[in-house]
C-alpha positions in Angstrom: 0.0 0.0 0.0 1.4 3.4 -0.9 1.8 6.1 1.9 -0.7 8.2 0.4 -3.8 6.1 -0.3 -6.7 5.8 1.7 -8.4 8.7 2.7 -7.1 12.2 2.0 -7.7 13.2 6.2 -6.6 9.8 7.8 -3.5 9.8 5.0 -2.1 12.9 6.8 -2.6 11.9 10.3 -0.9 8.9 9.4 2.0 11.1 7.6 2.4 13.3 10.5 2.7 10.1 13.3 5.6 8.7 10.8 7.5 12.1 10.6 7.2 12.3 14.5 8.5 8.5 14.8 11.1 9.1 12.1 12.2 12.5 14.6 12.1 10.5 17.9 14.2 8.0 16.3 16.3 10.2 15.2 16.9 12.4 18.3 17.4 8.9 19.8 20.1 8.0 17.7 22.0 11.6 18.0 21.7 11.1 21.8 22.9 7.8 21.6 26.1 8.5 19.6 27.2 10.8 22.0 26.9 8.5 24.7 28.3 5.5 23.1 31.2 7.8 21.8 31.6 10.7 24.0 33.5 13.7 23.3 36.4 14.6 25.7 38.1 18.6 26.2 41.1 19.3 28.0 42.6 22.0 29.7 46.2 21.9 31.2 45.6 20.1 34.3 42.0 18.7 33.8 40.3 16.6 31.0 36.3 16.5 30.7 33.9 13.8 29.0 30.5 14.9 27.9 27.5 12.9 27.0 23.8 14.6 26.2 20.9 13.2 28.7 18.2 12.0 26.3 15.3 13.4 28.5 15.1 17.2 27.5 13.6 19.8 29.8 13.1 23.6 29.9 15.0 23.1 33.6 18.1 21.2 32.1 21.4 20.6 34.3 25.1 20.3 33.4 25.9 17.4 36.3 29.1 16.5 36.9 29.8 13.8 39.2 33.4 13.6 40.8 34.6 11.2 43.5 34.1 13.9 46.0 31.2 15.6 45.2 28.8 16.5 42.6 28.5 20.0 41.0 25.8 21.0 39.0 24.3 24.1 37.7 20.8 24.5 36.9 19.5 27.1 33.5 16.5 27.9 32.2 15.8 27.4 28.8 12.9 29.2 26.4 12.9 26.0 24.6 13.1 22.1 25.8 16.8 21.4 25.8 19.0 18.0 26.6 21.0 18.0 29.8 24.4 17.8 29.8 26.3 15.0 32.5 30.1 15.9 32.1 32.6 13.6 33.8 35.9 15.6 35.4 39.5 13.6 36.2 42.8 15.8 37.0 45.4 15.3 33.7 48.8 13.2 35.0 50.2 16.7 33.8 49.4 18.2 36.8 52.1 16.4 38.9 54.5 18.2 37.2 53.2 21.6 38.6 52.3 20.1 42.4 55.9 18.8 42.5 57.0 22.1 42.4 56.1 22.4 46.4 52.9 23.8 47.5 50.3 25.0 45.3 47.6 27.5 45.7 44.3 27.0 44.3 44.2 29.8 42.1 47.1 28.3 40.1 45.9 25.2 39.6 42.7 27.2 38.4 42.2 27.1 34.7 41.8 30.5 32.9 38.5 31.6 31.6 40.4 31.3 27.8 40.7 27.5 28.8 37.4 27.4 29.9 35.9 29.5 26.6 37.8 27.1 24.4 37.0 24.0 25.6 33.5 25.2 25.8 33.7 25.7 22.3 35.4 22.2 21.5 32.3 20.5 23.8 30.1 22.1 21.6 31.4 21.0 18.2 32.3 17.8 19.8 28.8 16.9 20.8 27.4 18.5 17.4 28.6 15.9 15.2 28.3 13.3 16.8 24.9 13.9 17.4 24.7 14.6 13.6 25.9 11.6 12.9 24.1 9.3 15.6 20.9 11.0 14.0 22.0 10.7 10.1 22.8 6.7 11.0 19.5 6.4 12.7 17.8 7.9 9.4 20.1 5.6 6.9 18.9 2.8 8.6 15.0 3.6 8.6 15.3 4.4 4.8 17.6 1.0 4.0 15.3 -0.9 6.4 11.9 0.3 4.2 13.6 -0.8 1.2 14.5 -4.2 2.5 11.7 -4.6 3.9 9.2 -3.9 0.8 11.6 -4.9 -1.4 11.5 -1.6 -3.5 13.2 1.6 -3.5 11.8 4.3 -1.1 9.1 6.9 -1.9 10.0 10.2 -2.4 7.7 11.2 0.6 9.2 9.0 2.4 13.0 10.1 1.8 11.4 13.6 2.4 10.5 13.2 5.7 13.4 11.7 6.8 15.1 14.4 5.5 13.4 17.1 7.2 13.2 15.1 10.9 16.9 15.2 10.4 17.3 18.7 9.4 14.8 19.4 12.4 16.2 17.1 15.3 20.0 18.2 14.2 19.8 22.0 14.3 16.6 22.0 17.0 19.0 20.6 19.3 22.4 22.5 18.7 19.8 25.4 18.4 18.4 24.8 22.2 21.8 23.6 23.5 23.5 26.9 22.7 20.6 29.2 23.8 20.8 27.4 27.0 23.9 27.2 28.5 24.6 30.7 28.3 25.7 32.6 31.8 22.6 35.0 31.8 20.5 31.6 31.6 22.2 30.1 35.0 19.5 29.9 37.6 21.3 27.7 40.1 24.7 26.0 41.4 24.9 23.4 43.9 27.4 21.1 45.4 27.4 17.9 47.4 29.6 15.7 49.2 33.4 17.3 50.2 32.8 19.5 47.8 30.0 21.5 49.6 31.9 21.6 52.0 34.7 23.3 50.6 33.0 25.5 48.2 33.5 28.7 47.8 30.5 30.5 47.5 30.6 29.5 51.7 31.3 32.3 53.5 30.4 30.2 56.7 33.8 28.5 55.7 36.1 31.7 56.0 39.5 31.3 54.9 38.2 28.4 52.0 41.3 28.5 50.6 43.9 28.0 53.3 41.8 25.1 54.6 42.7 23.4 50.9 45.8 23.9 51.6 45.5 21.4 54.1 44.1 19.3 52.0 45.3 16.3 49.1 46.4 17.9 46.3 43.2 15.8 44.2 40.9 17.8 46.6 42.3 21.1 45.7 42.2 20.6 42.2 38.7 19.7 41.8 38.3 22.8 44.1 40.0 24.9 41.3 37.8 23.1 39.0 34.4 23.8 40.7 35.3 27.6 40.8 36.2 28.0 37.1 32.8 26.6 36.7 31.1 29.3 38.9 33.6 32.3 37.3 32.3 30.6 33.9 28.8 30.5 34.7 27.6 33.2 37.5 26.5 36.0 37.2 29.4 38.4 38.9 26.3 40.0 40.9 25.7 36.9 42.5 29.5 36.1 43.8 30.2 39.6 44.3 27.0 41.3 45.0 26.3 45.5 46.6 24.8 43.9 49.6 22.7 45.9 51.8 21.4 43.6 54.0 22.2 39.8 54.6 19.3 37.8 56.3 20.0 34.4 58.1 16.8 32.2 58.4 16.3 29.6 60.9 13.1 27.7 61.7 12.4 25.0 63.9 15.2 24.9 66.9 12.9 22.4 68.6 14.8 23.0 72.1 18.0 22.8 71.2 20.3 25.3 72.1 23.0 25.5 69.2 23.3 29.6 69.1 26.7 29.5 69.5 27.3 28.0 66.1 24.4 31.0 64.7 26.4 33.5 66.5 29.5 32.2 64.2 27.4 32.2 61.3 26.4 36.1 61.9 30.0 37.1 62.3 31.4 34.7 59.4 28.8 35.5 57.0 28.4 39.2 58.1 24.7 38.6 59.0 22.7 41.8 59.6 19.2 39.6 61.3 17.9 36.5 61.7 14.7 36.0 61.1 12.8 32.6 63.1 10.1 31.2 61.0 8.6 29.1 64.6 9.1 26.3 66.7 11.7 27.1 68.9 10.5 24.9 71.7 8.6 21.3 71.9 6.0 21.2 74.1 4.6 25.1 74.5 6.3 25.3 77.9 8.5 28.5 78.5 10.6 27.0 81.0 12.2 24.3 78.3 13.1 27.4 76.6 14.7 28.4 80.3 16.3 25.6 80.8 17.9 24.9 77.6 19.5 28.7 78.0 17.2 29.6 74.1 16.6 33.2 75.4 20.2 33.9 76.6 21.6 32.5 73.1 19.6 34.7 71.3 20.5 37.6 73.2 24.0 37.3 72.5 23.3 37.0 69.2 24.1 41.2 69.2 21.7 41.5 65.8 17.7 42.0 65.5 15.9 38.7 66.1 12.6 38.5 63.9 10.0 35.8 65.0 6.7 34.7 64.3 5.8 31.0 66.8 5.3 27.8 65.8 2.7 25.3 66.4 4.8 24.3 69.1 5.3 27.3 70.7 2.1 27.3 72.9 0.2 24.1 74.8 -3.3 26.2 73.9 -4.7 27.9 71.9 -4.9 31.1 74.0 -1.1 30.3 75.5 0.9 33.1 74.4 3.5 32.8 77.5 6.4 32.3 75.1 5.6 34.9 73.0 5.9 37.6 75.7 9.1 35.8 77.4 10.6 36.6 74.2 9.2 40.2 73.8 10.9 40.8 77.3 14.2 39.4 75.3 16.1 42.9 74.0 17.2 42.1 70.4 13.8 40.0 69.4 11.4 41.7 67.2 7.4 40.0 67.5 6.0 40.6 64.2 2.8 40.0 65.9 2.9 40.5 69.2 1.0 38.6 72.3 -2.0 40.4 72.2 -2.8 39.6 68.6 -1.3 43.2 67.1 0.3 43.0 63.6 3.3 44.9 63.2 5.9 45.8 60.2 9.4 46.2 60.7 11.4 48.6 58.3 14.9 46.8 58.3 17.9 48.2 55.9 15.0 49.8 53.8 13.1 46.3 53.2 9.2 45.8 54.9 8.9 42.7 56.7 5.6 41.7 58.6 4.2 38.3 59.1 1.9 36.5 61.6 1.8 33.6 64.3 0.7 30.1 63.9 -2.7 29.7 65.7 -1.7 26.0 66.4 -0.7 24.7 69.3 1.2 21.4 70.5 -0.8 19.1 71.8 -3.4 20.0 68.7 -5.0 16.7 66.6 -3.4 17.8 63.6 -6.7 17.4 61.4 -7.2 19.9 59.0 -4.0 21.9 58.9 -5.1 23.9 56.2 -8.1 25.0 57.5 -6.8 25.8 60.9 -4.5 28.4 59.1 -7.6 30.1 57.6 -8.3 32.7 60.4 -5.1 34.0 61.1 -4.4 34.5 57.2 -7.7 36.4 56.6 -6.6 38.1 59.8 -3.2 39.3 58.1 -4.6 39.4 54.8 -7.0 42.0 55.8 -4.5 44.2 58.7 -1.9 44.3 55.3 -4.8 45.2 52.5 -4.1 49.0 52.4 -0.2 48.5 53.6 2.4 48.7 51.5 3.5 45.4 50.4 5.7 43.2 52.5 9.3 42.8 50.5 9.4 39.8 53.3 6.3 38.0 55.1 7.3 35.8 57.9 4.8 32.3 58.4 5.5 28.8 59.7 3.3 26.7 58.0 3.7 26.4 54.7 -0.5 26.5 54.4 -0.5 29.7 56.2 2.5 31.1 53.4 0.4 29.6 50.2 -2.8 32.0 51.7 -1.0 35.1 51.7 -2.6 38.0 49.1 -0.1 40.1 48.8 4.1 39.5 49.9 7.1 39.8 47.3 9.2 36.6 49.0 7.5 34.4 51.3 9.2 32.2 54.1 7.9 29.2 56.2 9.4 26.6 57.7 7.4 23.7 59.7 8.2 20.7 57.2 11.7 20.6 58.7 13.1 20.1 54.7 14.0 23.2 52.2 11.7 23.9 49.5 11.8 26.9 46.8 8.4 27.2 45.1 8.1 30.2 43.6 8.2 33.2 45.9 8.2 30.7 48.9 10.9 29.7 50.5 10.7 27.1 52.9 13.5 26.9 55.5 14.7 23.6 56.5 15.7 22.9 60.3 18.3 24.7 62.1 18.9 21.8 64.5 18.0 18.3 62.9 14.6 18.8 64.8 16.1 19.2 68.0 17.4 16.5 70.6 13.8 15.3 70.9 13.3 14.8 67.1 16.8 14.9 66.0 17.3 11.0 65.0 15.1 9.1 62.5 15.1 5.1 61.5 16.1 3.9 58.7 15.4 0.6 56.7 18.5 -0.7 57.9 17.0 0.2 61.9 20.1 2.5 62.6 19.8 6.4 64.1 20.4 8.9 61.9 20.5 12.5 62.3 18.0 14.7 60.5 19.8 17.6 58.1 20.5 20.6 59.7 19.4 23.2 57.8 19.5 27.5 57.2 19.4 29.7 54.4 21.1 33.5 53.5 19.1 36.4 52.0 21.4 38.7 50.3 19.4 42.0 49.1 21.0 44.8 46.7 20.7 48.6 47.1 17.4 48.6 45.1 15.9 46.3 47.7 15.2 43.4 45.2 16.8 39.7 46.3 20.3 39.2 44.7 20.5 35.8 46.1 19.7 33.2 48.4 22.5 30.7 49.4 20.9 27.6 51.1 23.1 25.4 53.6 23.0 21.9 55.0 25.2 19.4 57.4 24.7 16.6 60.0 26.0 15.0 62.6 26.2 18.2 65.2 24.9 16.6 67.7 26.9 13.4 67.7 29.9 15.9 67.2 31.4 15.8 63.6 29.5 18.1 61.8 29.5 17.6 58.1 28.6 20.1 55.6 26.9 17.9 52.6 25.4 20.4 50.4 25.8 24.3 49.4 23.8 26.2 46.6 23.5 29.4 45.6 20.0 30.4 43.8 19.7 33.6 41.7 17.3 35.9 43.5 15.9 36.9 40.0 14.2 33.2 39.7 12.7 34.1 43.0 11.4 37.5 42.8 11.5 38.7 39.1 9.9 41.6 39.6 12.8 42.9 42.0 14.8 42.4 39.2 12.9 44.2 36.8 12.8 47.3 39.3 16.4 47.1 39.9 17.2 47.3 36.1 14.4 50.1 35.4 16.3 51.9 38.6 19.9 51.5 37.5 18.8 52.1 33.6 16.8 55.6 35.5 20.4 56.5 37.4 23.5 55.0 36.7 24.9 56.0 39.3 24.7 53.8 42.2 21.9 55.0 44.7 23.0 57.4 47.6 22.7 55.9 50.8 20.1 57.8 53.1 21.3 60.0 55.6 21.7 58.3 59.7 18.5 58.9 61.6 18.7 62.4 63.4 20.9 63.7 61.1 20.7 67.8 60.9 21.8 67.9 57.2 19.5 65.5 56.1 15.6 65.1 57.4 14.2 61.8 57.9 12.6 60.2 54.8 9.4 58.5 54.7 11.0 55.4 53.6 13.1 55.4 56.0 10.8 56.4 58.8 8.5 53.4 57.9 5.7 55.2 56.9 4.2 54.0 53.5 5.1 55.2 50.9 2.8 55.2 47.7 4.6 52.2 45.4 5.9 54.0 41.8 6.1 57.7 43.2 10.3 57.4 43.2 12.9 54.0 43.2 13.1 52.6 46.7 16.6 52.4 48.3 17.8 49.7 50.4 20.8 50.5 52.7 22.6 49.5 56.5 21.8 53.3 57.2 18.8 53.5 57.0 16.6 53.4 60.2 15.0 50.6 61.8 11.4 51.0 62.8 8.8 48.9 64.2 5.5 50.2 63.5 2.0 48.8 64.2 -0.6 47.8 61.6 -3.8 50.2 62.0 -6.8 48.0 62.1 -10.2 49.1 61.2 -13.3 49.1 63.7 -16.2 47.4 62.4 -18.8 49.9 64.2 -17.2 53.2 62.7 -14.6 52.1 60.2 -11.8 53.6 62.5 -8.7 52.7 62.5 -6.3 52.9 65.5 -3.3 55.4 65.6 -0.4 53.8 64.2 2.5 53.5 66.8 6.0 53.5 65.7 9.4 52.1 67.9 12.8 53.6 66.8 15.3 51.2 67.3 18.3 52.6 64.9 20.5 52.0 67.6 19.8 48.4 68.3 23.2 47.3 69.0 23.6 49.7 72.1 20.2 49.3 72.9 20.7 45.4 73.1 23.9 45.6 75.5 22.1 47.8 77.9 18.7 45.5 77.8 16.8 48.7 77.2 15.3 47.5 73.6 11.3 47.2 74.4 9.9 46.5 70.5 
């Protein structure tokens, strides 16, 4: 039967379901090739082998698996694009130069010229042999039709193989080179040693010293992972104008581990923390006591921003913790015990939130709809507010509910999710000592991750960059830092971005920083002050000087439509305030 009898309609269909067999196939085949042959670059000291992954995606990932550690980097693609696994060994060169007595990282670093060219090599590499794999594939279907009806092929037929392999071959290369371009990175991460030793860390001061320490193998691949991130990301994101970094924690669960976040502040130059709930077990204020929470908080020396867990009251009308830690002099209540929402103005960003109305003890039925009243609460305090650059929940059902909110943070779940805007921090403390260990199919203890995150804003108060952190083993004693990655704060609030570039496009010139609070030269700015500000009137302006304010949310009366007189706390001079216990928020 010829491929164009029957009827006219069903002869097409039939024509289009061969041409998207013949493509398949033939997309197959290119992938195949350049896994059965794989194409291998080199640069002095290192030699890479690269192999396409057949499943395309418009989230694909150059993996590259060492013996160490994995590092991959994450783009986003317009168009459905293979990924990209790319094997890494250290050339027997490179004894040559580590013979030569120690060796810093930066020298056994290859050059972003070695990196552009090999880049360039990968890409031809790959191209024809995917060409090729695809051409084979096509060869054969056309030689297997004639065999098979013992006649030369159609001229429809040798068409549409023809086209499929004019489509799969430059579709591909097409969506491969769009893709894995620097301004399409979304993402790095690291596992294994490698996290550990990555230098995006800033928890790990002095990275490369510690190398030093290490086998020379480990400090190469070390060298390797950072030509990769000098390659790939963004400059803002390894150098960014900070001006504020955010540390968030969630779910302490009783144990008192601040003297590890007090390292963190002063290692990663931490200007808050923010405490997304949970910071006891059972609701009782004396755990909290005994376990020394409030004194490790204290000592902290920056602004403490909480909103309570579900277990962080044994009722539903317990709010003893909640003023225990009001009377504590760096902790900022975003909603304090008697119910009041407030907004913080920190660095120039807006952050407001609101408490879970859970409580331990609570059936845990109906999570979602036990989030309800306190988000229609919020949801209506914040409708004629100025929108929240930051809204603090615990539950991620409470977070999903919120109207309005440019980055949302929960926590609860005790494992990090990005969804969106959301950001769900993981738990600071494996769960605690209560719920630290977990059994596994093999009926051993193992510790929980420990988790936090870092919020790195720019100067036009849009996210720059969240860096996300994990380890184990803390509380046995050995703690292991498993997995680092950095996340472009673009993918998480776009519209920040957009700001930022319509700001810098506007002025150039980077943003003067506002005057310190009671300065004569200068009067206090409504920004600044807290006050809102009507959104579009001028570009906002995020910096360390300007004044921290705690200001309650008017709330309407339902008998006159009142609303009550905004209050407002100056705290611009925390850090004395702190020292001197004077700091009421």
């Amino acid at each position: 039967m010829r491929l164009t009898r029957g009827h006219p309609g069903w002869a097409r269909v039939g024509l289009v379901a061969r041409w998207v067999a013949i493509l398949a196939a033939c997309y197959l085949g290119g992938v195949a090739a350049t896994n059965l042959s794989p194409t291998t670059v080199e640069t002095s000291h290192y030699r890479a082998t690269l192999r396409l992954d057949p499943v395309p995606r418009h989230t694909p990932t150059l993996h590259s698996p060492t013996i160490v550690g994995d590092v991959d980097l994450a783009f986003t693609s317009p168009v459905l694009a293979p990924g990209l696994d790319v094997a890494v060994s250290v050339r027997e060169e490179i004894t040559d130069l580590l013979s030569r007595g120690p060796v810093s990282v930066r020298a056994l670093q290859p050059t972003d010229e070695e990196v552009s060219a090999a880049v360039r090599e990968a890409a031809v590499g790959l191209g024809w042999r995917f060409a090729l794999g695809a051409a084979v594939v096509a060869l054969a279907m056309s030689v297997a039709v004639h065999y098979a009806r013992r006649r030369r092929p159609e001229a429809i037929h040798l068409v549409m193989v023809a086209t499929a392999l004019v489509v799969v071959s430059g579709g591909t290369g097409l969506s491969t080179a769009l893709t894995y371009q620097p301004e399409r990175f979304a993402a790095l991460s690291t596992t294994g040693v490698l996290g550990t030793v990555q230098r995006n860390a800033g928890l790990l001061a002095g990275v490369e010293s510690r190398a030093e320490q290490a086998t020379p193998y480990l400090r190469n691949l070390l060298a390797l992972s950072q030509a990769l991130q000098e390659k790939f990301v963004p400059a803002d994101l390894t150098q960014p104008v900070v001006s504020a970094r955010i540390l968030l924690v969630s779910d302490i669960h009783g144990a008192n581990q601040y003297s590890l976040m007090r390292t963190i502040v002063e290692e990663e130059g931490v200007d808050a923390v923010i405490d997304t709930g949970d910071i006891i077990n059972f609701g009782q204020v004396q755990e909290g006591e005994a376990a020394g929470i409030f004194r490790g908080i204290e000592s902290l020396g920056v602004p403490y921003i909480f909103v309570s867990g579900n277990h962080d009251q044994s009722s539903p009308t317990d709010r003893a913790l909640l003023r225990r830690m009001a009377r504590v002099p760096n902790v900022v209540l975003l909603q304090d015990p008697e119910g009041v929402h407030r907004e913080m103005s920190f660095h120039g960003l807006r952050l407001s939130g609101f408490n879970d109305p859970r409580y331990f003890g609570d059936d845990g039925e109906d999570p979602a709809g036990k989030q309800a009243p306190a988000v229609d609460a919020y949801n209506a305090a914040m409708e004629d507010e100025p929108e929240s650059d930051l809204v603090l929940t615990h539950e991620p059902y409470a977070a999903t509910g919120v109207a309005r909110g440019r980055v949302l943070l929960n926590g609860h779940i005790h494992t990090s999710v990005l969804d969106g805007s959301r950001i769900q921090v993981g738990t600071f403390t494996g769960g605690g000592v209560v719920s630290h260990f977990i059994a596994t199919e093999d009926e051993e203890l193992r510790g929980q991750p420990y988790a936090f995150d870092v919020l790195s804003f720019g100067p036009h108060c849009a996210l720059t960059q969240l860096t996300r952190y994990t380890y184990r083993n803390l509380i046995e004693g050995r703690p292991a830092y498993d997995n680092i990655q950095v996340v472009n704060g673009a993918t998480i609030d776009p519209r920040g971005a957009e700001e930022t570039r319509a700001a810098e496009a506007a002025s150039p010139a980077p943003p003067a920083p506002p005057a310190p609070s009671g300065s004569p030269e200068s009067p206090e700015s409504p920004e600044s002050s807290g006050a809102p500000v009507a959104e579009g009137e001028q570009p906002r302006t995020c910096s360390p000087l300007a004044e921290t304010t705690l200001r309650q949310i008017p709330t309407g009366s339902p008998e006159d439509g009142s609303t009550s007189t905004p209050t407002s706390v100056t705290t611009s001079t925390l850090g004395s305030a702190t020292s001197s216990g004077t700091f009421t928020p």
